[in-house]
C-alpha positions, 0 to 999 in steps of 0.5 A: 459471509458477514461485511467485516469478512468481506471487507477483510478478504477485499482489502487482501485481494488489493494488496495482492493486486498491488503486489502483482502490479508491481511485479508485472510492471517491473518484469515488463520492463525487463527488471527483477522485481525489489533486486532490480530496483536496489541495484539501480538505487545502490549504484545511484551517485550519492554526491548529488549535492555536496551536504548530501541533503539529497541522498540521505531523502532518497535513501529515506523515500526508498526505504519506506517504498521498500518497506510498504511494498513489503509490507503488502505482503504481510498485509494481504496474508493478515486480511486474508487470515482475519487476523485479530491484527489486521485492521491496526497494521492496516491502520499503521500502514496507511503512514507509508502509504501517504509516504509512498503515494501506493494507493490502497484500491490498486485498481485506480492506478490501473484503470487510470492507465486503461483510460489514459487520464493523466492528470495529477489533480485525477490522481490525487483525488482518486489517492485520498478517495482510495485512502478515505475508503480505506480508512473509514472502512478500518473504522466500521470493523472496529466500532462494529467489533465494540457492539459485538460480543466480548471475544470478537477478533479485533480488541 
């Protein structure tokens, strides 16, 4: 097994990972994982604010949460495949998930709750090391397709 598939087969088993802890920690607090959260979103009161400035940007944040956290799905089964697609749907991804502030290496999160650091400083940098790591990764199975040969599976 070469690095890029390594690198490949890493980046999907993250996503799977990001997806299971998503639905393990909705389920342990007694909610359906993507229904329970659009019930409460749908029955939120929308006159927060009375030019509804406020709605219109939780309804934006909650649609592109929404759409990353499917987004993972599609992510993991790309990687997964190898597919030629993967790295620049990764690549696009990574908008949504500064957006969303889902870290790529769905480990951090849990260890951080495993050690009970809760500091936002420890978060954010563990949030950019995440995301670097991810990114220069993309990067290196990139240049490293341009050097091989011309049907190489990322073009």
């Amino acid at each position: 097994m070469n690095l890029k598939t390594k690198i490949f087969y890493f980046w999907g088993a993250m996503d799977v990972l990001a997806i299971a802890m998503y639905v393990i920690a909705s389920v342990s607090n007694g909610r359906v994982p993507f229904i329970s959260d659009f019930i409460a979103f749908t029955g939120m009161d929308n006159n927060v604010t009375g030019d509804g400035g406020y709605s219109v940007a939780v309804t934006l944040f909650f649609v592109l949460d929404l759409i990353m956290l499917l987004s993972l799905f599609v992510s993991a089964a790309l990687f997964f495949k190898k597919h030629r697609y993967a790295v620049r749907f990764a690549l696009c991804q990574e908008v949504l998930r500064f957006i969303a502030s889902r870290y790529s290496l769905a480990l951090f999160p849990a260890l951080t709750g495993l050690f009970g650091a809760g500091n936002n400083w420890i978060y954010l940098s563990l949030f950019i090391l995440s995301e670097l790591l991810k990114i220069g990764s993309l990067i290196y199975v990139i240049k490293a397709d341009r050097h091989a040969a011309p049907h190489s599976v990322i073009r």
